[in-house]
Steps between C-alpha positions, in 0.01 A plus 500: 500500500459158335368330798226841514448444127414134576296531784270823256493217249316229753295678739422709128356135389360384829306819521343454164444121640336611749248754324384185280434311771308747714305578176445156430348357804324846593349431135401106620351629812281794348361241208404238803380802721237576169407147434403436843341836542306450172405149536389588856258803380391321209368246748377728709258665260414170353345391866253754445428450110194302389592139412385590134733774475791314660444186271617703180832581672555152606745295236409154370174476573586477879194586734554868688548357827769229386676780328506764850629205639771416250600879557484499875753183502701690236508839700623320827739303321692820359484637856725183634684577234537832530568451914761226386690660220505861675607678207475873629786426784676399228459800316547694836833321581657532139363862561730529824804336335455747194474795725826343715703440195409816280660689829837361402505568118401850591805503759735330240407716210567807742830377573587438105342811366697720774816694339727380755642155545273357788640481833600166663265509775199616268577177292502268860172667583355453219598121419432419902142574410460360162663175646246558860184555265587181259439303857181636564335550188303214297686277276408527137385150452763310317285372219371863380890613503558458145177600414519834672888534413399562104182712611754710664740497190208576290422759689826682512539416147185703423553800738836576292323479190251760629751745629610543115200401331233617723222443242559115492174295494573283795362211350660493226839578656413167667472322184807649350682390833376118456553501190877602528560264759305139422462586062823646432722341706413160414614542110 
């Protein structure tokens, strides 16, 4: 039961992991998805504008054609980067893990919340495919462990909170939670 406990407790964590990291570089990808989109109709409509017109929107005094330009290098530029960075696989693959490793806190929570002691061979089963799905799935990078660690804690932290208090301004259950553990402790 310890060893199930355990194993909750991780894939628990690496789940939550996970969902930051999908939301994270989905939220990287959509923001470069709008600037290029933007940049790239902004330019477009400013093709067909009159010079005068265009020269108002143009920064610095810079002449409407130098600033197209400017924009055109700056578009293309955030499309290498977008090609080279490839933040929405990212997202997708964190998406995969999460789906891979949520399928074993739902098994191990079935297994703990059953009335019975669980069965020997329910246990194997269950920690052959936790141990065959922490080979396939991403890594969580090492230096976002700690980082995602406390989000986690936090996280639980506030969930528990809410199941008594369910009122609880969120925020400020955050700043009652820092405040405990960087203020308070330290006198």
């Amino acid at each position: 039961m310890e060893d199930l406990s355990r194993m909750l407790r991780v894939a628990d964590q690496m789940a939550s992991g996970y969902a930051h990291l999908r939301d994270e570089y989905a939220l990287r990808a959509r923001v470069l998805d709008v600037l290029i989109l933007g940049i790239s109709s902004w330019l477009l409509a400013m093709t067909f504008a009159e010079p005068a017109f265009g020269k108002r929107f143009a920064p610095f005094g810079i002449s409407h054609e130098a600033w197209i330009g400017v924009l055109a290098v700056g578009t293309f530029v955030l499309a290498l980067i977008q090609s080279r960075v490839d933040w929405k696989a990212k997202s997708d693959s964190y998406q995969r893990s999460l789906q891979n490793i949520s399928e074993i806190v739902l098994e191990v929570r079935e297994l703990l919340a059953s009335k019975t002691a669980p069965e020997a061979h329910d246990m194997k089963r269950v920690a052959q495919k936790y141990y065959t799905i922490l080979r396939f799935i991403d890594p969580i990078p090492e230096n976002r462990f700690l980082e995602l660690k406390r989000r986690h804690r936090i996280k639980v932290e506030i969930s528990r909170l809410l199941d008594d208090h369910p009122s609880l301004h969120i925020g400020l259950i955050r700043l009652r939670l820092w405040w405990r553990d960087n203020v308070r402790r330290s006198k």
